[in-house]
VEXDREN-2710 file (C-alpha; in Angstrom, 1 decimal):
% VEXDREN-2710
k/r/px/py/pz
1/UNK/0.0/0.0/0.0
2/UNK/1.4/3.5/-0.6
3/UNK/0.7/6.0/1.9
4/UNK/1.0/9.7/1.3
5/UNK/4.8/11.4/2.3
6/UNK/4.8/12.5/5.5
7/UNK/7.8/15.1/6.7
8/UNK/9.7/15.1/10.1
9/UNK/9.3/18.9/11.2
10/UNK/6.2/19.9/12.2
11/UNK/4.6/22.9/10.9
12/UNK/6.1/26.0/11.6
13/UNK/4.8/28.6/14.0
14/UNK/4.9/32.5/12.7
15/UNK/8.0/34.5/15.0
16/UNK/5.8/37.1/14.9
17/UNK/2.4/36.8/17.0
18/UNK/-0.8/37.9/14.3
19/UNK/-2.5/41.0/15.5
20/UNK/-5.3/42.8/13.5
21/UNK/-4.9/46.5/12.9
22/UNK/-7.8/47.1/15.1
23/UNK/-5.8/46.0/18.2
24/UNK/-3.3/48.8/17.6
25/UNK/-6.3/51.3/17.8
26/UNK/-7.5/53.6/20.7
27/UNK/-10.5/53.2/22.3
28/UNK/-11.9/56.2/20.8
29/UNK/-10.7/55.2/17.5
30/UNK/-12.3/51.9/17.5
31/UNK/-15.7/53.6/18.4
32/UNK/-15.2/56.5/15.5
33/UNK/-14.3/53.2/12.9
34/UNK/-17.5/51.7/14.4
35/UNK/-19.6/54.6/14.0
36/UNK/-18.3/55.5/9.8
37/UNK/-18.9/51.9/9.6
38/UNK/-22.6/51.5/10.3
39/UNK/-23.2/54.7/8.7
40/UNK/-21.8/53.3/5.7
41/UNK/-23.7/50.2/6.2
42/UNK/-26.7/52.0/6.7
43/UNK/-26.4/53.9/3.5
44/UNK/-25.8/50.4/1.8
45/UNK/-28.7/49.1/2.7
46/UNK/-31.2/52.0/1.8
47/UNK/-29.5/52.0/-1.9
48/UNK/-30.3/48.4/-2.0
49/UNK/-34.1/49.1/-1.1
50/UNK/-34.2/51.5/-3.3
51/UNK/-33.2/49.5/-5.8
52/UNK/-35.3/46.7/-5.3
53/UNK/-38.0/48.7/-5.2
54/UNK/-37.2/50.5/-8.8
55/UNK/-36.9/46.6/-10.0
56/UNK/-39.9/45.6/-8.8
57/UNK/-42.1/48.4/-10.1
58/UNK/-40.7/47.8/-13.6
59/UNK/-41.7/44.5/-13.3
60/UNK/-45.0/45.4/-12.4
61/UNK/-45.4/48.0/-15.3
62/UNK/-44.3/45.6/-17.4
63/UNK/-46.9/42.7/-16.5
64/UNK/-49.9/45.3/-16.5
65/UNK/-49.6/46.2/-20.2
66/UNK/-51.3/43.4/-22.4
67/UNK/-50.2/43.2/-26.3
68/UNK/-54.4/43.4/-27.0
69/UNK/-55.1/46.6/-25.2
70/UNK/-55.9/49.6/-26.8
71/UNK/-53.9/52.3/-27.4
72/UNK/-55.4/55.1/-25.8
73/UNK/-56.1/52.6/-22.6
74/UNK/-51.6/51.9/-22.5
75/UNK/-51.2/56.0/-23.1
76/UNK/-53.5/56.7/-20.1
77/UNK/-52.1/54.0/-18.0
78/UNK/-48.7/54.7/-19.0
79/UNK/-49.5/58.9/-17.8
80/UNK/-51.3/57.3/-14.3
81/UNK/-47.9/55.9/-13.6
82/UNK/-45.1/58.2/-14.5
83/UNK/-46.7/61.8/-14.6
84/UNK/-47.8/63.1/-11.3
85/UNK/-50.7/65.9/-11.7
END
């Protein structure tokens, strides 16, 4: 049976101990990172809604017109949905 190689040294530890860039940061510094953060997150998150909801009204425009309708019927629903009076 063949096995796969196995080597003598086991794996080798970093020198230098891993820290994340966060740990060097003061307390204050951490919040203000926090804060810009969620803000950004925030903003994120409202651009997605607003796009979802841009998508889904097309959609919905789009399944409300039938090929057999009449013209004047598409002009007046097409001005019921787009122009504001």
């Amino acid at each position: 049976m063949c096995s796969t190689p196995k080597t003598n040294l086991a794996a080798a530890t970093p020198k230098v101990p891993f820290r994340s860039f966060m740990a060097s940061m003061t307390l204050a510094q951490r919040q203000q990172f926090a804060e810009v953060a969620n803000r950004a997150d925030d903003r994120r998150k409202i651009r997605e809604d607003r796009l979802k909801g841009q998508s889904n009204s097309k959609s919905a425009a789009n399944t409300t017109v039938k090929p057999n309708m009449p013209f004047i019927k598409r002009l007046l629903q097409f001005c019921k949905q787009h122009i504001v009076i």
